[in-house]
N, C-alpha and C positions, 0 to 999 in steps of 0.2 A: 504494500500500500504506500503510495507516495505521500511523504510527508516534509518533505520542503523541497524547495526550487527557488535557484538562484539565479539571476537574469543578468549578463553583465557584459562585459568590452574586452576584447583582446590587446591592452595595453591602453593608455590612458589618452584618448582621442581630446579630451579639453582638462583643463589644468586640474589637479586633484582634489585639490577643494571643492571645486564643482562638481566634480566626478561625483565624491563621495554624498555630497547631497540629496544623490538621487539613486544611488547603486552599493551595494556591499561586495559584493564579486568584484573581482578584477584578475585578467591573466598578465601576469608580469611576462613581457617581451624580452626587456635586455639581458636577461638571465641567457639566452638563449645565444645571444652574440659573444657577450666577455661574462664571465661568473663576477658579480661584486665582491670586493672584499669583505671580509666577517663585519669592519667598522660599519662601513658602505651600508650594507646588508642590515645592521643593528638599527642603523639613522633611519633607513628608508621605514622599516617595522613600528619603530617613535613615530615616526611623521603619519601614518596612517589612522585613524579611528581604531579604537579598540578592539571593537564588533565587526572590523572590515575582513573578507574572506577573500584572501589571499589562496593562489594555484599560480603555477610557474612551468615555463617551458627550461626542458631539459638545455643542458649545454650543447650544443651544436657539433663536438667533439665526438660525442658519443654516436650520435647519431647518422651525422655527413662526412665523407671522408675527407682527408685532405684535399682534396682535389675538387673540393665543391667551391664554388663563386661564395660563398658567402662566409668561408673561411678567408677572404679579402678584408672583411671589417670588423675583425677580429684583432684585438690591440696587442694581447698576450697570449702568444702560442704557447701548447701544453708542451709538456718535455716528452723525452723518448723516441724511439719511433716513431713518425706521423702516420706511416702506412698504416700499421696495426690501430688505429683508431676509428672509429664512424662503423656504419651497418650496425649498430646494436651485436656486433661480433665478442665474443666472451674473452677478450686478452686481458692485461694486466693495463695496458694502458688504457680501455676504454673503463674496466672497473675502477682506477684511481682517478679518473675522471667522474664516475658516479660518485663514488665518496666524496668528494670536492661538492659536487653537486648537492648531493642529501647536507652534508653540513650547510652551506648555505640555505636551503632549504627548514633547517630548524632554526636557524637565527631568524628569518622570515617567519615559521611558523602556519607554513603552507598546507592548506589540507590539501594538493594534488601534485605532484610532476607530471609534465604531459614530453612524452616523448615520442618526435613529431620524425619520420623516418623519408628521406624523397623517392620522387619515383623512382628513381634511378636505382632504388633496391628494391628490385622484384620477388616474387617468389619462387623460389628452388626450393627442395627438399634440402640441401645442404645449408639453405640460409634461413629455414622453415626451424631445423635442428639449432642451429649457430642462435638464434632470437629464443628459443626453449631453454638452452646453456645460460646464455645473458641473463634474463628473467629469473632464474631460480635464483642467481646468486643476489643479482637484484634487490629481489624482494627481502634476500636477509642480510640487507645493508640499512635500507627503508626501516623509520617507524613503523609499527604497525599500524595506527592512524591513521599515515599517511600514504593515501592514492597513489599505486603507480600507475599511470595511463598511457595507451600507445596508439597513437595515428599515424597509421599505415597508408601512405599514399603509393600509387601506381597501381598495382595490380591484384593486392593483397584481398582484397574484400572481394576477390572472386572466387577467390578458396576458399570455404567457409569450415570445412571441415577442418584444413590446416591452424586457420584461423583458431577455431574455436580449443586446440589443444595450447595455442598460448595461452587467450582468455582464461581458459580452466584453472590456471597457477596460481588466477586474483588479481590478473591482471585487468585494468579497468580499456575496455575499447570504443576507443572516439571517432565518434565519424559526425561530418553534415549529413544530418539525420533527413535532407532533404533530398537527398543523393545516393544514402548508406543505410541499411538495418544495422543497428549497432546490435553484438550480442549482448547480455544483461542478465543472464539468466545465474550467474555465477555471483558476480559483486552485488549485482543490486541496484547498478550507478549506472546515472544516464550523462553522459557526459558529451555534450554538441558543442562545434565547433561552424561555425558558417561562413562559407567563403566566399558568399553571392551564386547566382544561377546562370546556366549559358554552359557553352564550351567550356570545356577543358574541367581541370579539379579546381580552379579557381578563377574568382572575376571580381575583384578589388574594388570596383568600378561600378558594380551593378546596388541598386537600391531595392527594398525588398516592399513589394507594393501589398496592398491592405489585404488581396487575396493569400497572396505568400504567406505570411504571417496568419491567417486564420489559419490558412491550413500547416503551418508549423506548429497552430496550438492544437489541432485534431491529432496531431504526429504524436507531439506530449503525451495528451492525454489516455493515447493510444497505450501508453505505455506506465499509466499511473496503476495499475495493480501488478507489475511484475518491478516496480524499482521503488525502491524508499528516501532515493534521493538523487535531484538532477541540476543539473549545470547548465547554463543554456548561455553562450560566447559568441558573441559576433565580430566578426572580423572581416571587414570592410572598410571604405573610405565613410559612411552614410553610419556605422556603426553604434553612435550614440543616440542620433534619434530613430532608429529601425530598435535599437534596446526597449529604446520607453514607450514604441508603441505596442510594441510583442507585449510587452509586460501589463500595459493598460489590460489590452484583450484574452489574456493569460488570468492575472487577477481576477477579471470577472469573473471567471469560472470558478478559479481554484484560492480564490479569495486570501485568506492570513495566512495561505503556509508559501507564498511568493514572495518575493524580494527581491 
């Protein structure tokens, strides 16, 4: 039975003071490019509302290989080996890169890690195996509290069966629930990410019109007696007011346990 739902931004599209006015979710972005320092990390956790709900994307290291464009904007390269790092591959460098990770992760005091994997890692049986390795050790790095989640883009949500022997470990799986069945039958947790509508896995660009959005809340509620608790993340350019009207028409339904 669902019993809350948090409605909120993928990184902080208007200043946080404002933000927080009107949203308690928030997915912290830069986590994902440079890890902040423990100080960093401490400051930003003070500066927020007490009651604010805090989830973070994983560090970029673990997930993208060296060789991806967006290890460009990256200030501080990890040590070791670069190769053995990225795909969610089970080495020593991508695990001491999760530890880096979950520490920051407790000074924030994050109820999620969302670990966002590109297309460019497909599905094989040897990398179906390689992400089961990762995950187990994972999760006994992780609070138990705290969510580990994985958005699998490319190809992955076409294997369901493969799929669902990740999921099975407690791992939490994120998908644009407007594009993706998430599985849930495991954690519980409904965990959305929305990337706009049209071609391709993402459209930064697209605004999500009245229909969209009701029928993102038929999707929800589709799913209010197999999850006890959901995240619902927009991430787009339009992404702060496409929040507050999901949330309007959301509320109406499922009234006090929204947010």
């Amino acid at each position: 039975m669902l019993k809350r739902v948090f409605v909120g931004c993928c990184g902080f599209p208007v200043s946080r003071n404002r933000y927080f006015t009107e949203f308690k979710l928030v997915e912290l972005q830069n986590t994902f490019y440079d890890l902040p320092s423990e100080s960093d990390a401490t400051s930003l956790r003070n500066a927020v509302p007490a009651d604010a709900v805090l989830t973070m994307k994983a560090w970029q290291v673990i997930t993208h290989p060296a060789t991806s464009p967006t290890w460009k904007k990256m200030k501080n390269k990890p040590e070791g080996d670069l190769e053995k790092y990225g795909y969610l591959r089970p080495t020593k460098e991508n695990f001491r890169a999760w530890e880096k990770t979950v520490d920051i992760a407790k000074i924030l005091r994050v109820r999620a890690i969302v670990l966002q994997t590109p297309p460019s890692f497909r599905f094989s049986e040897d990398n179906l195996q390689s992400v089961i390795k990762f995950f187990e050790q994972a999760l006994s790095i992780a609070p138990r509290d705290m969510l580990v989640c994985w958005e699998p883009r490319g190809d992955w949500n076409l294997h369901r069966n493969a799929l669902k022997q990740v999921i099975e470990l407690g791992i939490v799986h994120v998908v644009d629930i407007l594009k993706n069945d998430p599985i849930v039958d495991v954690t519980g947790i409904l965990y959305v990410r929305l990337h706009g509508l049209g071609k391709g896995e993402v459209n930064y660009r697209y605004k999500y019109t009245d229909a969209d959005l009701e029928n993102l809340v038929n999707k929800v509620l589709g799913y209010s007696n197999s999850v006890h608790e959901a995240y619902i993340l927009f991430n787009n350019i339009y992404m702060f007011d496409d929040a507050l009207r999901f949330r309007h028409k959301l509320k109406a339904v499922l009234q006090d346990i929204v947010t």
